[in-house]
C-alpha positions, 0 to 999 in steps of 0.5 A: 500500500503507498504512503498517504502524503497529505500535507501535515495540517497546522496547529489550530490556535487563536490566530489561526482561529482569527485567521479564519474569522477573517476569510469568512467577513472577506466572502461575506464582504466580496460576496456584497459588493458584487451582483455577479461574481464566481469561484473558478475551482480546481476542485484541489485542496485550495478551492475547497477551502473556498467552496466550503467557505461560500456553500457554508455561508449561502455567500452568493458567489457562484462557482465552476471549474474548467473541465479540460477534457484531459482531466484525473478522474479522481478531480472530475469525482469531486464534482459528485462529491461536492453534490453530495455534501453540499447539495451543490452542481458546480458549473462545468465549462469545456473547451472547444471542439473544433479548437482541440480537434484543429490543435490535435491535427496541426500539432499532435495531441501532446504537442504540449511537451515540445515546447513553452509555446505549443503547452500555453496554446494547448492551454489557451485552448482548453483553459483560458477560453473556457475560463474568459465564456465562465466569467462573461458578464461576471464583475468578479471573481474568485481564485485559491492561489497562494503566494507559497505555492511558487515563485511566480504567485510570490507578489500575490495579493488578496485583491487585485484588477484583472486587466484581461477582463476588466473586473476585480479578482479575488484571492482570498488564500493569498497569505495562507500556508499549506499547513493552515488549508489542511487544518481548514479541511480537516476542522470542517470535514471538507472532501478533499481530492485523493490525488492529494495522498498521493504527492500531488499538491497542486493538480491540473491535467493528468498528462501534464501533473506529476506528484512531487517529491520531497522538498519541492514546492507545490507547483514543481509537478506542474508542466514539471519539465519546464523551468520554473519561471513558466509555469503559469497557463495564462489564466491569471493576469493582473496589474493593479492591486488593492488592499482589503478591509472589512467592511472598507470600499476597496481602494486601488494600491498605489503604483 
């Protein structure tokens, strides 16, 4: 039988206890400023934190996840799951037929390993235009990325503006660690996807996820024969930021 790998779950003491007083004001608050936005859920350990937050709460903030076609079926069993714990049906967008077909033809189906160019066009075709068709007439929305998870999310900030398309965008688990997701999950019951047991951190498409060895960051499984300075699929583009306070307009950061 494997070893089980999942993370090791923080201590749950008053800070983290305030830590997460503060993320539920932060739902309800983004949640009230907002008549339309929405998750994007990787259904990974991150974006259940996050689905519980709002499920829990009846946070008005939809959520969907992007189903590549090129999914675990370990990450697609999450949507059942999620049906069952929360009486929720997460949103499903895919990709275009003809996109993936006209990809396929000119380039291979794994094209994606030969080079940074022909992965982020694979990714274009079966995340960022699905993803920009989810968040159509959205004001905002939601994501579960951490500054810890890599060095390209190190200046990472709970608000910011997504110059792409022109509405806020949100990442609520900004300054969160791995250790304190896990004790979020493990104090609520939270379902979790399996892959996590098994070394993967961080969990995209199977043929472009890898489980992580010891000592790596969490994203070194991802499109793990790249450097790590690429390592991003052209979902997350942002510029200005802002800085949050309960019950505060948000105001844009200065430059």
């Amino acid at each position: 039988m494997s070893q089980d790998r999942t993370p090791a779950a923080a201590p749950v003491d008053a800070a983290f206890e305030a830590k997460i007083e503060r993320l539920h004001a932060f739902i309800d608050e983004i949640a009230k400023r907002h008549a339309r936005i929405k998750l994007a859920s990787s259904l990974a350990a991150e974006d259940m934190v996050l689905t519980h937050a709002i499920l829990s709460r009846a946070a008005a903030i939809g959520i969907f996840s992007l189903n590549t076609g090129r999914l675990h079926a370990e990450t697609l069993g999450m949507i059942d799951r999620v049906r069952e714990r929360y009486g929720y049906e997460i949103e499903q967008f895919h990709p275009q037929a003809d996109a993936v077909e006209a990809y396929a033809k000119a380039h291979g189906l794994n094209a994606f390993y030969e080079s940074v160019e022909l992965r982020k066009r694979c990714c274009e075709i079966r995340k960022v235009e699905p993803l920009n068709r989810a968040l159509a007439g959205v004001e905002a929305w939601v994501t579960g990325q951490r500054r810890e998870q890599s060095v390209t999310r190190a200046e990472l900030h709970e608000e910011e503006h997504d110059a792409a398309r022109n509405i806020a965008k949100y990442n609520p688990l900004a300054d969160w660690s791995e250790g304190e997701v896990w004790a979020y999950l493990a104090m609520y019951d939270v379902p979790v996807n399996p892959l996590h047991a098994r070394g993967y951190p961080s969990i995209g498409c199977e043929p472009c996820t890898r489980a992580v060895r010891p000592g790596e960051d969490s994203r070194a499984g991802r499109w793990w024969w790249e450097s790590r300075d690429s390592k991003e699929c052209g979902l997350h583009v942002t510029t200005s930021t802002i800085q949050f306070a309960p019950n505060a307009t948000p105001t844009p950061a200065s430059a």
